[in-house]
C-alpha positions in Angstrom: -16.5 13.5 -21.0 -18.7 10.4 -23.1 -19.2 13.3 -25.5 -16.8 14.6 -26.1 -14.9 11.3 -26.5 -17.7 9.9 -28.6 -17.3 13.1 -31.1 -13.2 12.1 -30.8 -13.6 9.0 -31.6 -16.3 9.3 -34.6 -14.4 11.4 -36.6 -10.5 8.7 -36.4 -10.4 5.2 -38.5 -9.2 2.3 -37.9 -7.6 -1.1 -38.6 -7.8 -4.2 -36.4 -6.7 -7.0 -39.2 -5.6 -10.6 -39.1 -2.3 -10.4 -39.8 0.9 -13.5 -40.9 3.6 -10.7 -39.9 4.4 -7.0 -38.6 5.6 -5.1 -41.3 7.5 -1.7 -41.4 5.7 1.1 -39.3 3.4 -1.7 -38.2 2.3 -2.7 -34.4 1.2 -5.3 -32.9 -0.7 -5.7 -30.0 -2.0 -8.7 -28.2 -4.6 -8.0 -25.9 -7.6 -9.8 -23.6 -9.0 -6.2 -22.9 -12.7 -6.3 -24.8 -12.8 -6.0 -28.4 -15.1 -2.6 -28.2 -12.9 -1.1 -25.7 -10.0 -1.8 -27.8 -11.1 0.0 -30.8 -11.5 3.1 -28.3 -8.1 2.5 -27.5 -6.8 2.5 -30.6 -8.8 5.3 -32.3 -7.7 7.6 -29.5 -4.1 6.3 -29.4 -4.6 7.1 -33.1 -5.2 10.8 -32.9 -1.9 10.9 -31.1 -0.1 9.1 -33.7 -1.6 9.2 -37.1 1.2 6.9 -38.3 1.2 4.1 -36.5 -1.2 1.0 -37.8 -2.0 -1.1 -34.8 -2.2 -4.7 -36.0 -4.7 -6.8 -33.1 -5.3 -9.6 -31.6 -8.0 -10.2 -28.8 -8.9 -13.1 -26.9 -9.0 -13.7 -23.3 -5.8 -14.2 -21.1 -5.3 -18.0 -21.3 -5.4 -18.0 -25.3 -2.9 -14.8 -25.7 -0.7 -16.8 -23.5 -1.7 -20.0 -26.0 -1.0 -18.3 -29.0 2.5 -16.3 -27.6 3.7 -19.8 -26.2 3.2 -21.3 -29.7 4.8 -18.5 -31.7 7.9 -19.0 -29.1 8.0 -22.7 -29.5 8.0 -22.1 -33.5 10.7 -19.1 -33.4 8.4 -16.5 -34.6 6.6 -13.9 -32.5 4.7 -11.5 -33.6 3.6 -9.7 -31.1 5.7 -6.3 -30.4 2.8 -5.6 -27.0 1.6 -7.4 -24.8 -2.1 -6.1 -23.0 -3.4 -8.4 -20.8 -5.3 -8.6 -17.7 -3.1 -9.9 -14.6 0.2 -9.8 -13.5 0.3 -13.9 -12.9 0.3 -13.7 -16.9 3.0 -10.5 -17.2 4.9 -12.4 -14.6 5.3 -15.9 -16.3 6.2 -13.9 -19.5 9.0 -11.8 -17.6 10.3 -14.9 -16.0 10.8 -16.8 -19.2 12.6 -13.8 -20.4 10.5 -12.9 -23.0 10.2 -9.1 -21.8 11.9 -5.9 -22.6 13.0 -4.1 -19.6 11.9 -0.5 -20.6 13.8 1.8 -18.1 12.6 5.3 -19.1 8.9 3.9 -19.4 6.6 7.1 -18.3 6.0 6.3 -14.6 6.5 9.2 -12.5 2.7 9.3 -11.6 2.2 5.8 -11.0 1.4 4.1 -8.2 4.1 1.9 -7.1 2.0 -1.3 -7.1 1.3 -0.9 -10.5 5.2 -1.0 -11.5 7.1 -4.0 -12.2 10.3 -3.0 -10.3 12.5 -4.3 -13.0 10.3 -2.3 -15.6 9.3 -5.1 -17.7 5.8 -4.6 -17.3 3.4 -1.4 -15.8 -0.3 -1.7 -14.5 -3.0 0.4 -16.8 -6.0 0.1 -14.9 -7.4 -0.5 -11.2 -10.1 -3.3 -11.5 -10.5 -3.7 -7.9 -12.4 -6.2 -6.1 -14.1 -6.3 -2.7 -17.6 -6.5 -1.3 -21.1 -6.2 -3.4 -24.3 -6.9 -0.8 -28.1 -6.8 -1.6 -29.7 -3.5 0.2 -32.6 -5.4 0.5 -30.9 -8.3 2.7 -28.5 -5.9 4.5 -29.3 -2.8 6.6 -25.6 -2.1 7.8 -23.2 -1.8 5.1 -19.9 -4.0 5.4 -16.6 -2.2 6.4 -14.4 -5.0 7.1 -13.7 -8.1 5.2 -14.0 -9.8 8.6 -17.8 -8.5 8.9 -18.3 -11.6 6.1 -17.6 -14.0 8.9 -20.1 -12.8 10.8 -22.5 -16.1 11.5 -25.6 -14.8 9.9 -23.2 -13.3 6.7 -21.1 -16.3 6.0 -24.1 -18.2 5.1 -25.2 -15.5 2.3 -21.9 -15.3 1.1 -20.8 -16.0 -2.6 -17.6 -15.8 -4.4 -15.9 -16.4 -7.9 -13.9 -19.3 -8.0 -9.9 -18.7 -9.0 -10.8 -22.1 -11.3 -12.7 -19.4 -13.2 -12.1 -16.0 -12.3 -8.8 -14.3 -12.6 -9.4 -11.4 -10.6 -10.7 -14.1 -7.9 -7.7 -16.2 -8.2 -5.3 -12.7 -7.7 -7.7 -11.4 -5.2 -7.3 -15.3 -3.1 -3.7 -15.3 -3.7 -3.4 -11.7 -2.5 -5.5 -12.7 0.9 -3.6 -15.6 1.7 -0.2 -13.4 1.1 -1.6 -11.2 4.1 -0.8 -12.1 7.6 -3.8 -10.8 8.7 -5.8 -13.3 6.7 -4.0 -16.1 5.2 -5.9 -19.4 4.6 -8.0 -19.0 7.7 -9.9 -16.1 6.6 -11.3 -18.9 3.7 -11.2 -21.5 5.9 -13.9 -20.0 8.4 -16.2 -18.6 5.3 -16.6 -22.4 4.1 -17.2 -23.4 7.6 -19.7 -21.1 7.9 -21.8 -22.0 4.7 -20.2 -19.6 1.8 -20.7 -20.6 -1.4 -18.4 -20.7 -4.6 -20.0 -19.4 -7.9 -17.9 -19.7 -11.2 -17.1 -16.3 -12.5 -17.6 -12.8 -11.4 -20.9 -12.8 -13.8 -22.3 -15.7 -11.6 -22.0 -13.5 -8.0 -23.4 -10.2 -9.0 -26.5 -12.3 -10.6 -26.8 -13.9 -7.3 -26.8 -11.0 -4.7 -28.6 -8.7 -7.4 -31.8 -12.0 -7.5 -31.6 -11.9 -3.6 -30.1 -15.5 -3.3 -27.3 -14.5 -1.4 -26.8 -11.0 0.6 -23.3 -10.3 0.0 -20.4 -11.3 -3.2 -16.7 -11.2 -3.4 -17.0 -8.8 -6.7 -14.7 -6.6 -9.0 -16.4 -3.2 -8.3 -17.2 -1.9 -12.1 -20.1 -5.4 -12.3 -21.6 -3.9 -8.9 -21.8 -0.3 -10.0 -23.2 -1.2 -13.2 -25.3 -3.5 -11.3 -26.3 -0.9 -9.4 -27.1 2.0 -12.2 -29.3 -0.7 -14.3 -31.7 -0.5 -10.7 -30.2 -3.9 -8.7 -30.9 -3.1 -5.1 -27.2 -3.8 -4.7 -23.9 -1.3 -3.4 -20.7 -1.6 -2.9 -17.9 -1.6 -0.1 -14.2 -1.2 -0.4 -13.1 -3.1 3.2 -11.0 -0.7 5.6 -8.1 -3.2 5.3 -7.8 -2.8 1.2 -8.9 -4.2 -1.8 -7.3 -6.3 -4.5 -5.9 -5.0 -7.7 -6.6 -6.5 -11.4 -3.7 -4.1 -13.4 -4.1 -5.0 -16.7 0.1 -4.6 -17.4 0.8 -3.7 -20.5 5.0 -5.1 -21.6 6.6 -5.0 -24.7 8.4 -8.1 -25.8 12.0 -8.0 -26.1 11.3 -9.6 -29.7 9.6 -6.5 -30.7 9.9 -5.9 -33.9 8.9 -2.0 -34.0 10.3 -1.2 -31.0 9.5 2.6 -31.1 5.6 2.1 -32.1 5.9 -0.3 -28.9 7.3 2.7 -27.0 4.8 5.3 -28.1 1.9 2.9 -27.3 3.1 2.4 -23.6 4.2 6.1 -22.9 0.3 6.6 -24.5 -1.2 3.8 -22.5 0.7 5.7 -19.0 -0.7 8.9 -19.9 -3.6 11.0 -18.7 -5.2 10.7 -22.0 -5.6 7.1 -21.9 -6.6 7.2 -18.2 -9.3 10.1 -19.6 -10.6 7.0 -21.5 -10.1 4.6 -19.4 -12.9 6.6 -16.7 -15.0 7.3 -19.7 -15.0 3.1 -20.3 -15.9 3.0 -16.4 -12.1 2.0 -15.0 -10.8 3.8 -11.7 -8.0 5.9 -13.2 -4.3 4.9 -12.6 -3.2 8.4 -11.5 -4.9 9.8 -7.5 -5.4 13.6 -9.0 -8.2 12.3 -11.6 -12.0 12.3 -10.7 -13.0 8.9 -11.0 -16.6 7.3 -12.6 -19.5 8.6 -11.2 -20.3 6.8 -8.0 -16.7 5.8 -7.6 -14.7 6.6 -3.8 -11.8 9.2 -4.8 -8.3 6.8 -5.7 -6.5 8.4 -2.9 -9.1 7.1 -0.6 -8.5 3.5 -1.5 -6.0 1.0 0.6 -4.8 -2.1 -1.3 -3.7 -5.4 -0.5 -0.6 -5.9 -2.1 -0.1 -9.1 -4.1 3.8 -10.4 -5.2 3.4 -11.4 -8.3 6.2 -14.3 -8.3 4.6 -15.5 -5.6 1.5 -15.8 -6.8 2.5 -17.7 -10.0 4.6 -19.8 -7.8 1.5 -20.8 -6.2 -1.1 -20.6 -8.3 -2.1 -24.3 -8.7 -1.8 -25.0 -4.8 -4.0 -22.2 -4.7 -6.7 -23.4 -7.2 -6.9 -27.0 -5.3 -6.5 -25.6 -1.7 -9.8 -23.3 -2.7 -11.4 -26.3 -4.6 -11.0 -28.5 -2.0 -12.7 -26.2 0.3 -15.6 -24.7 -1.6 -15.7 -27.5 -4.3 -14.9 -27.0 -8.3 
């Protein structure tokens, strides 16, 4: 599959400018998915339609949301997509009405937890997050989330902090939704000596060096962890894992409104999901082999995250966690 990509992609050109405006036939994408991925993206997209000049922006989440906020305060945005890496960030955008509700959107393969049910926003990928430990430190692999609270495991645990982390603050939000775990779950890891990194970056470094046996980890870190010769693996816990979506939404100020189209229905499709296991992402669809080394989709349970609800409390969140673990 890298090759024949690679050979795709060699042979395509393309355009990622600075731009003051969309013109005719022009798109415009604002994404926080990495620069190098995105010009795989858009090549490919491309080769499916040769006349459509995607126009891009890419920074991370929190300055696409700085840059679309500004453009709505000063009536003029220029974004016709949106591609960015949470659903706290789709879900701010959708309630402030800046979304268009795309009803015959592509979705009939999708899993259900990747759909905004009003269909203002659909999840591309499956970043999913759950338990990295040092095979060097741990002879029994984990199963079970609870298996971190575990005496001797608490006190060789180490997590990204949501003050940091997106994925960490949808994976806490997500935990705390669940009845079966709720605050407690976090409560008992601080009491029993966890420790808080800053970003994902921070815990793989850890449990990779030895410094702490297991990490609270999105999985793509551990496996590539893993390949580069860490003495590290991966568990998904038996109760689920948590999803990072990456949604992609058009804006209901879209000015090319049928290039917006076209680059959803692509970004749904099983050519984009061919690329997206090529750039090491779980596929969005459970009939597509995954990365090497990757479970089988169908095999995975997730714990399901409301989105409103975790914007709602996404600052509670961040100071409950801080005030446990420190920030």
């Amino acid at each position: 599959m890298r090759t024949s990509f690679a050979a795709l992609l060699a042979g395509l050109a393309i355009s990622l400018t600075t731009f003051s405006a969309a013109q005719a036939g022009d798109l415009v994408v604002y994404t926080s998915q990495p620069s190098d991925q995105m010009a795989e993206v858009i090549k490919a997209f491309n080769a499916d339609h040769p006349d459509i000049k995607v126009n891009l922006f890419r920074s991370g989440t929190t300055e696409v949301m700085n840059k679309l906020q500004a453009e709505f305060t000063a009536g003029a945005p220029q974004a016709d997509v949106v591609l960015i890496a949470d659903i706290v960030a789709a879900t701010q955008l959708k309630q402030d009405g800046r979304l268009y509700a795309y009803q015959d959107a592509p979705i009939g393969n999708l899993p259900q937890e990747l759909i905004d049910p009003d269909h203002t926003f659909f999840g591309t990928k499956m970043i999913t997050t759950g338990i990295v430990y040092n095979t060097n430190l741990v002879k029994t692999a984990p199963t079970s989330w609870n298996d971190l609270l575990a005496p001797d495991a608490a006190k060789s645990v180490i997590m990204p902090s949501p003050l940091y982390s997106g994925a960490a603050a949808i994976h806490i939000g997500a935990v705390i939704q669940d009845p079966a775990f709720g605050w407690g779950y976090f409560e008992k890891l601080a009491t029993g000596g966890a420790a808080a990194g800053k970003g994902n970056g921070t815990v793989i470094d850890a449990v990779a060096r030895g410094d702490k046996a297991y990490g609270i980890v999105v999985e793509y870190m551990a496996y590539n962890a893993k390949t580069k010769g860490s003495p590290v693996d991966f568990a998904f816990p038996k109760e689920g894992v948590t999803i990072v979506s990456q949604p992609v939404a058009i804006l209901k100020t879209a000015k090319n409104l049928d290039a917006a189209k076209a680059f959803v229905d692509w970004q749904l499709s099983r050519a984009a999901q061919e690329l997206s296991v090529h750039q090491g992402y779980f596929p969005i669809f459970s009939d597509m082999t995954p990365p090497a080394g990757y479970p089988a989709v169908s095999s995975l349970k997730f714990l399901n995250a409301d989105g409103a609800t975790l914007l709602k409390n996404d600052a509670a969140t961040k100071k409950k966690f801080a005030d446990l673990f420190g920030g």
